[in-house]
LUMLUMZA-688189 format. One record per residue (C-alpha): residue number from 1; residue in three letters; chain; x, y, z. Coordinates in steps of 0.5 Angstrom, whole numbers, m for minus. Example, Ala and Ser with C-alpha at 12.3 -4.5 7.8 and 13.67 -1.06 7.14 Angstrom:
# LUMLUMZA-688189
  keke  rovo  logu      x      y      z
     1   ala     A     25     m9     16
     2   ser     A     27     m2     14
# end
This chain:
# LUMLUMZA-688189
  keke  rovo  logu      x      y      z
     1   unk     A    371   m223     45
     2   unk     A    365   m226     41
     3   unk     A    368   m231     36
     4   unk     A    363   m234     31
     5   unk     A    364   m238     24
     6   unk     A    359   m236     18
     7   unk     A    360   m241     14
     8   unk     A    357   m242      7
     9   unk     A    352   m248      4
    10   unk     A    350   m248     m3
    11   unk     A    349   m254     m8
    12   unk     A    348   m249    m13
    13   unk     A    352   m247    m18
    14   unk     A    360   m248    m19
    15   unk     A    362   m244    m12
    16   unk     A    359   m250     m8
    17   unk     A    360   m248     m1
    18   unk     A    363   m242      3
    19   unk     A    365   m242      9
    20   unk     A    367   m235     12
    21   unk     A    371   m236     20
    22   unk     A    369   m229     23
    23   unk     A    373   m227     29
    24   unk     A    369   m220     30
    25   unk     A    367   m215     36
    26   unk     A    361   m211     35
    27   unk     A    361   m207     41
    28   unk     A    356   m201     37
    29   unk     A    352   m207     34
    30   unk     A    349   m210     42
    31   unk     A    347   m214     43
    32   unk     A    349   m220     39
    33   unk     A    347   m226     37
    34   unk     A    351   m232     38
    35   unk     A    350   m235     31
    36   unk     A    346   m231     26
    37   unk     A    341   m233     21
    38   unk     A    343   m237     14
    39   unk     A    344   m231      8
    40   unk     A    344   m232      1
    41   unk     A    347   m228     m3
    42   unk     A    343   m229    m10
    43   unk     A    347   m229    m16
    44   unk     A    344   m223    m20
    45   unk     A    348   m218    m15
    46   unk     A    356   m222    m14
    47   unk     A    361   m220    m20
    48   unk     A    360   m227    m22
    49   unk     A    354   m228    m22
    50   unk     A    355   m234    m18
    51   unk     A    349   m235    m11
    52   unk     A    353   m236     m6
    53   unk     A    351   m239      1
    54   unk     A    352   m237      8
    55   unk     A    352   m241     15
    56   unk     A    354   m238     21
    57   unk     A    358   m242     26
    58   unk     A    358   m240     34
    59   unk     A    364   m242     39
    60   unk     A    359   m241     44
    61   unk     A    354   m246     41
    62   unk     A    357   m251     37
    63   unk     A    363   m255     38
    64   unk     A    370   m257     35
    65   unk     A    367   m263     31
    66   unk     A    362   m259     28
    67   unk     A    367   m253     26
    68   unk     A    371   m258     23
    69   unk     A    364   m260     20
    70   unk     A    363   m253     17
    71   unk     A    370   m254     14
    72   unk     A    369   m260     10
    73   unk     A    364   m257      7
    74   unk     A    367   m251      5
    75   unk     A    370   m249     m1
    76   unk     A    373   m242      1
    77   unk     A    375   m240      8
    78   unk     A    374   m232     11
    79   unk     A    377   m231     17
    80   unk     A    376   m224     20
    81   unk     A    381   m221     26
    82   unk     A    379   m214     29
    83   unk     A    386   m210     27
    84   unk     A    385   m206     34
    85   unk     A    386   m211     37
    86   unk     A    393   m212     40
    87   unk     A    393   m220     42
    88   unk     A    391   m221     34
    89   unk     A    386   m228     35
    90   unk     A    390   m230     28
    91   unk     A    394   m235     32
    92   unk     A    388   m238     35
    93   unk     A    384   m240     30
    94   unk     A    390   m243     25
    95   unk     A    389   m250     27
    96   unk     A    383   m250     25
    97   unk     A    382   m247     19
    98   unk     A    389   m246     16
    99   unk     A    391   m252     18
   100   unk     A    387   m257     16
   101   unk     A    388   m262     11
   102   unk     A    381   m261      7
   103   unk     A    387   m256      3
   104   unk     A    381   m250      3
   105   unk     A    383   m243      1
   106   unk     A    383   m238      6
   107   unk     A    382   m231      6
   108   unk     A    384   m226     11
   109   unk     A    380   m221     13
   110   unk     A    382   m215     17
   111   unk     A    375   m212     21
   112   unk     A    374   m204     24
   113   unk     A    379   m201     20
   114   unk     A    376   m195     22
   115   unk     A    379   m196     29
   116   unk     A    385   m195     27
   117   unk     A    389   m191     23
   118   unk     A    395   m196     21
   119   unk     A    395   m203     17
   120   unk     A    394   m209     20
   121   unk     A    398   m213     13
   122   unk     A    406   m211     17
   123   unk     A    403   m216     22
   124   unk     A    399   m220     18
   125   unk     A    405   m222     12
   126   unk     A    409   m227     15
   127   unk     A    402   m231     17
   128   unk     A    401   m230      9
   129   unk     A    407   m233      7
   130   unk     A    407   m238     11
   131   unk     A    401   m241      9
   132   unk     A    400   m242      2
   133   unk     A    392   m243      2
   134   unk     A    392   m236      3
   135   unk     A    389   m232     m3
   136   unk     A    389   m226      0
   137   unk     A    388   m220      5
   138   unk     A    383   m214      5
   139   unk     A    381   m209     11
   140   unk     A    375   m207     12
   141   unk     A    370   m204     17
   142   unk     A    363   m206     19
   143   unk     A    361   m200     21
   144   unk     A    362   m197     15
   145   unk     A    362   m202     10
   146   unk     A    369   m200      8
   147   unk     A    371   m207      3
   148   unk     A    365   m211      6
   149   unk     A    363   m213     m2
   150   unk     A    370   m214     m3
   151   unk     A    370   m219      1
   152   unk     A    365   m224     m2
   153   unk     A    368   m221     m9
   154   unk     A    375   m225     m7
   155   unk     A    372   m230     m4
   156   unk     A    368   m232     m9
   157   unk     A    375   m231    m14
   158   unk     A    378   m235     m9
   159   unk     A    374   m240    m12
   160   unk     A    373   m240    m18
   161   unk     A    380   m237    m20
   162   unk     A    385   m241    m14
   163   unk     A    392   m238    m14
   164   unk     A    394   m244    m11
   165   unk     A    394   m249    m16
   166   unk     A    397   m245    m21
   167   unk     A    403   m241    m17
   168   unk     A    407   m240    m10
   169   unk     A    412   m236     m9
   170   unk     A    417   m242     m8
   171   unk     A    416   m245    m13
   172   unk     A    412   m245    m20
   173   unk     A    406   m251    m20
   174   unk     A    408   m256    m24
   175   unk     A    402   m259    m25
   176   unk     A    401   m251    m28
   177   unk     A    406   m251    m32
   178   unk     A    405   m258    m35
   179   unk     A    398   m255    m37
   180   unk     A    400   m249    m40
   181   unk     A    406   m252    m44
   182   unk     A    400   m258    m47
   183   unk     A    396   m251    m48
   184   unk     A    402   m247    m53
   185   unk     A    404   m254    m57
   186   unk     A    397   m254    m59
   187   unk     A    396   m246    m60
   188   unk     A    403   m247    m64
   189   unk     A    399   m250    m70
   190   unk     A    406   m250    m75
   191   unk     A    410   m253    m69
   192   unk     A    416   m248    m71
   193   unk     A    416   m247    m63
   194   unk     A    414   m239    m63
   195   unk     A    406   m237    m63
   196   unk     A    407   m232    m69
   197   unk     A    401   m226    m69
   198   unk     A    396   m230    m73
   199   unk     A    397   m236    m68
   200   unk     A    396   m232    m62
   201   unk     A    390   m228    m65
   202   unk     A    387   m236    m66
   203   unk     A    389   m236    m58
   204   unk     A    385   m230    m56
   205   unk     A    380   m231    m60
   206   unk     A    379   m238    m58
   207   unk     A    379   m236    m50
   208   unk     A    377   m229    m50
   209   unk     A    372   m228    m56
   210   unk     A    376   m222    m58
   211   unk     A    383   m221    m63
   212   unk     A    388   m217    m60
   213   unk     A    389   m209    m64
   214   unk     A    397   m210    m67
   215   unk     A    399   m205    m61
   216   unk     A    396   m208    m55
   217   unk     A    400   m214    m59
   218   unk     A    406   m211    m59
   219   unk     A    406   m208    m53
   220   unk     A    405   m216    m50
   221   unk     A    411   m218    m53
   222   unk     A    415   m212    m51
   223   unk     A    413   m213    m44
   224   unk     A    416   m220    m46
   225   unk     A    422   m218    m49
   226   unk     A    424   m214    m43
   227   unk     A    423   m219    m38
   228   unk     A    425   m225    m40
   229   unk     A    431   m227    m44
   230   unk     A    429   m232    m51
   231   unk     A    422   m231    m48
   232   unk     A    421   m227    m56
   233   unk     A    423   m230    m62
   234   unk     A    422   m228    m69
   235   unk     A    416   m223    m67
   236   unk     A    413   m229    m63
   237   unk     A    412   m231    m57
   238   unk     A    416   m238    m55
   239   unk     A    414   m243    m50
   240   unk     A    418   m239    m44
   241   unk     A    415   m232    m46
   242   unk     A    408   m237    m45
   243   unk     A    409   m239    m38
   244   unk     A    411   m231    m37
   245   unk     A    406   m228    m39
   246   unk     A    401   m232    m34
   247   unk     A    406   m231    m28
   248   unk     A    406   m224    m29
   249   unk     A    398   m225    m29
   250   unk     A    398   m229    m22
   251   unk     A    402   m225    m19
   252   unk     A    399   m219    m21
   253   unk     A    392   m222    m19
   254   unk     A    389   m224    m25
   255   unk     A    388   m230    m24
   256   unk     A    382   m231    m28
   257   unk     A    386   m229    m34
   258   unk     A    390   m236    m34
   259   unk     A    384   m239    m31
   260   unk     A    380   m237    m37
   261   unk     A    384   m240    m41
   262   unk     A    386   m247    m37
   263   unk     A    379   m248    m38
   264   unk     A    378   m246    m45
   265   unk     A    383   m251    m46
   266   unk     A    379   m257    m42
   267   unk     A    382   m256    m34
   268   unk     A    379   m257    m28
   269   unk     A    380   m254    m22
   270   unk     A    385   m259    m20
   271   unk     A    389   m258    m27
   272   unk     A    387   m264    m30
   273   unk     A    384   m265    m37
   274   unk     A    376   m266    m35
   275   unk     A    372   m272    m37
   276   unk     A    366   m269    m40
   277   unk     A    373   m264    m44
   278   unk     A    375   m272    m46
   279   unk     A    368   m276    m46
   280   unk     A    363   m271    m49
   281   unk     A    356   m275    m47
   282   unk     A    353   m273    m54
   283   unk     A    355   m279    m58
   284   unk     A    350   m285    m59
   285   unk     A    351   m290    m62
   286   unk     A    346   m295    m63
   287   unk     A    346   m303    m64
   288   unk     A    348   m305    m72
   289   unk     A    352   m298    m72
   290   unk     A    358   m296    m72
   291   unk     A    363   m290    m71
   292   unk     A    367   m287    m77
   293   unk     A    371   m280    m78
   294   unk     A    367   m275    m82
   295   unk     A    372   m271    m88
   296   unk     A    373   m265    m83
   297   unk     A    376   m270    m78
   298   unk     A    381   m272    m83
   299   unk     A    382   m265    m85
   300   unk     A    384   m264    m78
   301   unk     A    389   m270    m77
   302   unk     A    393   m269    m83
   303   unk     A    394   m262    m80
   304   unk     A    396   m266    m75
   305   unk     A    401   m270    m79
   306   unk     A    404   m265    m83
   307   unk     A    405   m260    m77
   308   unk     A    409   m266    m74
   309   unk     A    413   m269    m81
   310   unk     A    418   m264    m81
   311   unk     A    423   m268    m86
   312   unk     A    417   m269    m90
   313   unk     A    418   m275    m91
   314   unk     A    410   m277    m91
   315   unk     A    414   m283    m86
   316   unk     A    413   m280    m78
   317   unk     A    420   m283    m74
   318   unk     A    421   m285    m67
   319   unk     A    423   m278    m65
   320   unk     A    417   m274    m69
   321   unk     A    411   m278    m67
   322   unk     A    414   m277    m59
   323   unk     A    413   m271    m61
   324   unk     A    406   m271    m64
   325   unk     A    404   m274    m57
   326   unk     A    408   m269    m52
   327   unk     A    401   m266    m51
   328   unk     A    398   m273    m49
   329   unk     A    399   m275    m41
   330   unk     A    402   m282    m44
   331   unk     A    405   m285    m50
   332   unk     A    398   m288    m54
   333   unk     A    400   m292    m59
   334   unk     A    405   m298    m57
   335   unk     A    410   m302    m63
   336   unk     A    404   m306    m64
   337   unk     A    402   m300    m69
   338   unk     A    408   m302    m73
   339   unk     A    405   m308    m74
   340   unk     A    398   m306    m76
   341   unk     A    399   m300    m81
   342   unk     A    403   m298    m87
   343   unk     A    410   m296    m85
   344   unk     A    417   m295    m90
   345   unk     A    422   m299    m91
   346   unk     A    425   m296    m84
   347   unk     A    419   m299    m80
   348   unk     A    416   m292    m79
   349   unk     A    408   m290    m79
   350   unk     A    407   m287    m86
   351   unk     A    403   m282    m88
   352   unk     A    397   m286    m89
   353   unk     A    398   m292    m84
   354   unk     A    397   m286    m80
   355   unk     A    391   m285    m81
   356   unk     A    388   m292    m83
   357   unk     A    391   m293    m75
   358   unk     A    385   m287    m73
   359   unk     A    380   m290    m77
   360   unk     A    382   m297    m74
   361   unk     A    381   m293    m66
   362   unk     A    375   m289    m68
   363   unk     A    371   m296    m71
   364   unk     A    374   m301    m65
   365   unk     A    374   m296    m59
   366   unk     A    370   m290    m60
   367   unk     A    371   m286    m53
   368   unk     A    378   m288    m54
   369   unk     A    379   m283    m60
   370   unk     A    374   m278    m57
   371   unk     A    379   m278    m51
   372   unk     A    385   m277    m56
   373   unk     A    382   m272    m60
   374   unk     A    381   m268    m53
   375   unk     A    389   m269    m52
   376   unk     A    390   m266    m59
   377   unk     A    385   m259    m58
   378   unk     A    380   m262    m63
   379   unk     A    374   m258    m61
   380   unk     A    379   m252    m60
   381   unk     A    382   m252    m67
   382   unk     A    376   m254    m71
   383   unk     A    371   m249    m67
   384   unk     A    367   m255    m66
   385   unk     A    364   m255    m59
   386   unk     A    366   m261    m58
   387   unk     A    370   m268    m61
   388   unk     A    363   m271    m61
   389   unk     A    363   m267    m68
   390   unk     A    369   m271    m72
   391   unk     A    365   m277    m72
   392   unk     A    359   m280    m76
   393   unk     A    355   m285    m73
   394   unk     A    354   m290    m80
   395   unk     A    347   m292    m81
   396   unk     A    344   m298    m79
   397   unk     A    347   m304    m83
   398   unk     A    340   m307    m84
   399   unk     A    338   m301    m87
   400   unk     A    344   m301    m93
   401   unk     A    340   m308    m94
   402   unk     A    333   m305    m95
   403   unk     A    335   m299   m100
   404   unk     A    342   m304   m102
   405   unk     A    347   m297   m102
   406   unk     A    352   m295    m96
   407   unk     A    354   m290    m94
   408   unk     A    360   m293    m90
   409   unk     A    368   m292    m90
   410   unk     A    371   m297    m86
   411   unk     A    369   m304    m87
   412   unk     A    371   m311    m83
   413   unk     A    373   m316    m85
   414   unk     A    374   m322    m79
   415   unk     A    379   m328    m82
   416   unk     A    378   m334    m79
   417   unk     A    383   m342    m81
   418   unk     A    386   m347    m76
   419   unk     A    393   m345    m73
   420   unk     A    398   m345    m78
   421   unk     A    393   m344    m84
   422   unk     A    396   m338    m87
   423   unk     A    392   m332    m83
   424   unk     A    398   m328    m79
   425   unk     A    401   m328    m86
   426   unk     A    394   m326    m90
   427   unk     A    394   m319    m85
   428   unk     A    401   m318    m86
   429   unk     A    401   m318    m94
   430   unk     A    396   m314    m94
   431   unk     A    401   m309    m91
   432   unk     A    406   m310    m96
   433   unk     A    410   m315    m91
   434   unk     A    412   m321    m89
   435   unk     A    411   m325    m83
   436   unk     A    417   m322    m80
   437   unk     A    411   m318    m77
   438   unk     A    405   m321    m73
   439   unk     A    399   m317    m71
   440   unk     A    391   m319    m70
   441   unk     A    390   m314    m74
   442   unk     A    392   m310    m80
   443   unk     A    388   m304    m83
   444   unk     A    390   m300    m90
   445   unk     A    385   m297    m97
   446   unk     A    382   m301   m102
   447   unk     A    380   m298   m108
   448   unk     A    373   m299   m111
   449   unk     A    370   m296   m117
   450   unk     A    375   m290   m115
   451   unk     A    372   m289   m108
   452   unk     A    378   m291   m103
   453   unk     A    375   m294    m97
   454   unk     A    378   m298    m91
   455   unk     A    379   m305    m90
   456   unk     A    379   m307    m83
   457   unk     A    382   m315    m82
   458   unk     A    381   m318    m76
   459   unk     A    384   m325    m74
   460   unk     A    380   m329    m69
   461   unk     A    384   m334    m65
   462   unk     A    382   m341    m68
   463   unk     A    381   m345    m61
   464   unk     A    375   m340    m59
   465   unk     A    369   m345    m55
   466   unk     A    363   m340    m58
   467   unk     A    364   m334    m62
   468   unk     A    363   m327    m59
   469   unk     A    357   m322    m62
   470   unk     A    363   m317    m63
   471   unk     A    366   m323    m68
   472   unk     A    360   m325    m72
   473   unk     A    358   m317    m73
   474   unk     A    363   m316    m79
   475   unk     A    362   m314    m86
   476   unk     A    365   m320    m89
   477   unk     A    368   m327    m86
   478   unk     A    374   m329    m89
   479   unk     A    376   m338    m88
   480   unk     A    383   m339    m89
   481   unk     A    386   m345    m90
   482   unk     A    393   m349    m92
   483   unk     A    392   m352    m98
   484   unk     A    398   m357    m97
   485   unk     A    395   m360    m91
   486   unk     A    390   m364    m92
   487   unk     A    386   m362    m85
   488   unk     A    386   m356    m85
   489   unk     A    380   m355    m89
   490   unk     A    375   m359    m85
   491   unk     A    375   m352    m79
   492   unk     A    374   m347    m84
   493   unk     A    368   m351    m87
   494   unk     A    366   m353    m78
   495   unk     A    366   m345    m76
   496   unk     A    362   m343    m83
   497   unk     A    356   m348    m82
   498   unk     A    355   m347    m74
   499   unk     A    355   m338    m75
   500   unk     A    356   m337    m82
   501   unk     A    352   m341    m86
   502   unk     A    345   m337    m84
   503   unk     A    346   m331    m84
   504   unk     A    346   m325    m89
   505   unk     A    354   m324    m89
   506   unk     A    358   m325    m94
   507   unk     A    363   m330    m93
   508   unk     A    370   m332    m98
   509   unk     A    375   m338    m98
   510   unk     A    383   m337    m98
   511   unk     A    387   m343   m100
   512   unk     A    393   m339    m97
   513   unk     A    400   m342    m98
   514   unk     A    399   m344   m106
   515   unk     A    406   m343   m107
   516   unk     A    407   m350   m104
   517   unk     A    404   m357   m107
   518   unk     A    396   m357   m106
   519   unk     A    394   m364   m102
   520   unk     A    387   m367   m103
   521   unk     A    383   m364    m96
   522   unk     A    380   m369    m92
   523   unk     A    374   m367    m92
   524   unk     A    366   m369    m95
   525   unk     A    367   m365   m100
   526   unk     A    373   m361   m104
   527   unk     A    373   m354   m102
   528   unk     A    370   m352   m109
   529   unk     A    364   m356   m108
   530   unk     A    364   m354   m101
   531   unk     A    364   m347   m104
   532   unk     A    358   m349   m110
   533   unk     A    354   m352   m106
   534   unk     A    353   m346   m100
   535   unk     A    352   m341   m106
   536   unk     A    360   m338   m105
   537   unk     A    365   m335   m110
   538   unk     A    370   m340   m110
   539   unk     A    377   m341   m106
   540   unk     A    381   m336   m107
   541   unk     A    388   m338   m108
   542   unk     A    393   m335   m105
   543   unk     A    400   m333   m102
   544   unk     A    405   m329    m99
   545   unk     A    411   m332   m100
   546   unk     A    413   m328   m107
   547   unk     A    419   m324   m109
   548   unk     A    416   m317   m108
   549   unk     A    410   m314   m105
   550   unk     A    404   m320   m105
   551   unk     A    398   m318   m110
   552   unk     A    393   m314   m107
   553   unk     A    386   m316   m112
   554   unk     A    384   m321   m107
   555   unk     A    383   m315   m102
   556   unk     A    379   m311   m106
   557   unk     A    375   m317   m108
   558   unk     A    374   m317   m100
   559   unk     A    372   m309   m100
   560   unk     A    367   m311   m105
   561   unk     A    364   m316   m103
   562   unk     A    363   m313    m96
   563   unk     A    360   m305    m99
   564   unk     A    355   m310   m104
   565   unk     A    353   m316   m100
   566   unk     A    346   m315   m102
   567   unk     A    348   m316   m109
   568   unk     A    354   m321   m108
   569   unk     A    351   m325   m101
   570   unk     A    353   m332   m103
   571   unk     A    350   m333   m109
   572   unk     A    355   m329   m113
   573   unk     A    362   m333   m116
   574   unk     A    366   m327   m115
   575   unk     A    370   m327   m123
   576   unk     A    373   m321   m125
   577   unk     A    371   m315   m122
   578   unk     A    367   m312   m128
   579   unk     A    363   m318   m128
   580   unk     A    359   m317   m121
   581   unk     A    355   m312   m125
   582   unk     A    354   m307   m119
   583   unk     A    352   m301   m120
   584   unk     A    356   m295   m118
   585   unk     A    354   m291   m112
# end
């Protein structure tokens, strides 16, 4: 008996390599080769459209190292067996190929069945069962060419359409099912736990480009109802129905069907989001520009939010934004998000500080929020081809100086002053809150003529050595001092001069805590004449420490003087706010 390995090698297109393991006999065809010459077989005359390359291999000529060489390669593996014969090799060849950790998919192939008359798949079966890297098992004949296309036709959708990571007799494939259920919440697009046929034509639209006729709807659902007890509810189609009616498609041999949609939805082959599903590579972002959501993105995070605010009570709870999540492999936001946005009075993220924290993502960490959005479905439930399409690249800051207009939404706004000057509390007033929160940061809306934009606070650590270029390039710096300490002014007057005093942005003094008796400061000058001499708006009182909410004028000062900086620079007096004479955009 000649036994011989005909392996695939192809760096072309999604099949990669092929590895076909023949143990053949060719009496009719003498005399053979040991190893044939290397096929491919081009991409036009497959099914899939896809070349597939093929080497062959020779027991005769080429040792255990190279075979498990070839196997290395390999993205699928056909091992032949002649179904005449009685001392079936199959035994023989399993320690090579079936058991090898490289975890290739096998197909099994019953050779001159035109020698018998019985089946060879009686024997073959516990084999089968036994391995689950078996895809399947076809019978055909070399004489007369009985299956041969068949053959390169599983193993190719071996390949491209696996069983195994999806399914197993023993077991349901985690990984599988937790990929589906990320696929049905996002599909459920009113969060009410059943696709209903609007939802489950969106879905069929989505990963086949075809609606499903009304009939051909009811009759999956039928097919559910008599399968699967819950797996319908009210006309739609739950979770349980979901997973299903994919394993009716694995088990059927349809694989393609539930690869399909995994891939729509962003898999790979190993069930794992893809990085170029999450981090499209179309998104650049020069210097001296930033990221900002454009209005269809916002759009489609206030569906977000409304399809999880089940109370309606603008507020997500604990248990709400778990659930908003679920279909994220991880819990993306921590406590400290509490800290940096809007919440109610039970500490839970409103509405708007929902949103305000995806601006402050999508400006600080632009690939993070692209990252997100995938876990969302974004570019399948906005029909964008991908999250790339949410986000606006702003135009270069420069640019705004030269025509003095802006186009920008979220504006930052870098808070410097010594320890205990008062900053913690200047970031948490502009929430509405005390100092019983703390955060680096803290983002919220202010209005400017009636155009709401985002102000972006961020506090510096005061015992820095040099200045970061990531903490110079903000829109506006603010200097908070103590006004009841007498030292606290000389920082805030150090790092003005030594960044801040020759460039173009626009800088504001805050004499925080004037609740308390103001004390002469320990320096050359006042601040008021600090402020007149470097051509500054004067020191801006304030406090946190009131009965209600904190007066929030200063913020909007603060979104104005950063939108206009070639009008307020740091020449202006910042008076009342009508009196800056700046014309609407």
């Amino acid at each position: 008996v000649a036994s011989s390995l005909l392996s695939g090698l192809s760096g072309y297109v999604d099949i990669g390599l092929v590895l076909l393991w023949i143990e053949i006999l060719l009496y009719l065809f003498p005399p053979v080769p040991y190893r044939a010459e290397e096929i491919t077989i081009p991409a036009d005359v497959t099914p899939e459209r896809v070349p597939t390359h093929i080497v062959d291999y020779s027991e005769a000529e080429q040792t255990d190292e190279q075979l498990s060489s070839e196997i290395s390669k390999a993205n699928v593996i056909c091992i032949v067996y002649a179904v005449n014969n009685k001392n079936n090799p199959i035994n023989h060849l399993q320690p090579f190929s079936l058991s090898s950790p490289y975890r290739v998919p096998v197909i099994l192939v019953g050779n001159k069945s035109d020698l018998v008359e019985h089946s060879s798949m009686e024997t073959i079966l516990p084999v089968m069962n036994q391995y689950t890297e078996i895809e399947t098992c076809v019978e055909c004949s070399a004489k007369n060419l009985k299956n041969i296309s068949e053959l390169f036709y599983y193993a190719q959708k071996a390949v491209l359409h696996p069983t195994g990571p999806l399914y197993c007799p023993e077991e349901k494939r985690p990984a599988c099912i937790k990929a589906l259920t990320r696929i049905f919440k996002v599909s459920d697009l009113d969060n009410d736990g059943i696709l209903n046929d609007n939802e489950l034509n969106f879905f069929q639209r989505t990963c086949f480009n075809a609606p499903l006729a009304s009939q051909a709807l009811e009759d999956v659902k039928n097919v559910v109802r008599k399968n699967v007890i819950d797996g319908v509810c009210d006309n739609g189609l739950t979770l349980k129905g979901f997973l299903f009616l994919h394993t009716l498609f694995i088990q059927r041999g349809r694989h393609e069907t539930t690869w399909t949609v995994l891939r729509r939805f962003g898999y790979d082959d190993d069930l794992e989001l893809h990085q170029d599903y999450l981090f499209p590579l179309t998104l650049k972002i020069p210097p001296d520009c930033t990221t900002e959501l454009n209005h269809n993105a916002y759009l489609f995070l206030q569906s977000v939010f409304d399809k999880h605010d089940k109370d309606r009570d603008c507020a997500l709870s604990p248990e709400e934004l778990k659930d908003l999540f679920d279909v994220f492999p991880y819990m993306p936001w921590g406590l400290d998000v509490n800290n940096t946005v809007c919440t109610n009075d039970e500490g839970w993220i409103t509405y708007q500080g929902y949103l305000s924290q995806w601006t402050l993502t999508t400006y600080l960490d632009v690939q993070r929020c692209l990252e997100y959005l995938g876990y969302l479905g974004y570019s399948i439930i906005s029909e964008q081809e991908s999250q790339a399409a949410a986000i606006t690249v702003t135009r270069d800051k420069k640019i705004d100086l030269q025509k003095k207009q802006t186009q920008r939404s979220v504006f930052r706004c870098n808070v410097f002053g010594d320890s205990g000057s008062g900053k913690s509390g200047f970031l948490q007033a502009f929430l509405g809150r005390n100092l019983t929160h703390m955060s680096y940061y803290a983002i919220s809306t202010a209005y400017v003529y009636g155009q709401e934009k985002y102000l972006l606070l961020h506090e510096v650590f005061p015992d820095f050595d040099v200045l970061s270029d990531a903490d110079m390039a903000c829109d506006i710096v603010c200097l908070v001092y103590d006004a009841s300490n007498p030292h606290s002014f000389e920082y805030c007057a150090r790092v003005f001069k030594q960044y801040f005093m020759d460039t173009k942005t626009p800088c504001m003094m805050i004499a925080a805590k004037s609740d308390l008796q103001e004390t002469k400061q320990l320096y050359s000058l006042t601040p008021l004449e600090f402020c007149r001499k470097h051509k500054m708006p004067p020191p801006q009182a304030f406090t946190c420490n009131t009965a209600g909410a904190p007066c929030k004028d200063i913020y909007t000062k603060l979104t104005t003087m950063a939108m206009h900086p070639w009008v307020v620079g740091h020449s202006v007096v910042l008076g009342p706010m009508s009196n800056l004479n700046i014309p609407q955009l």
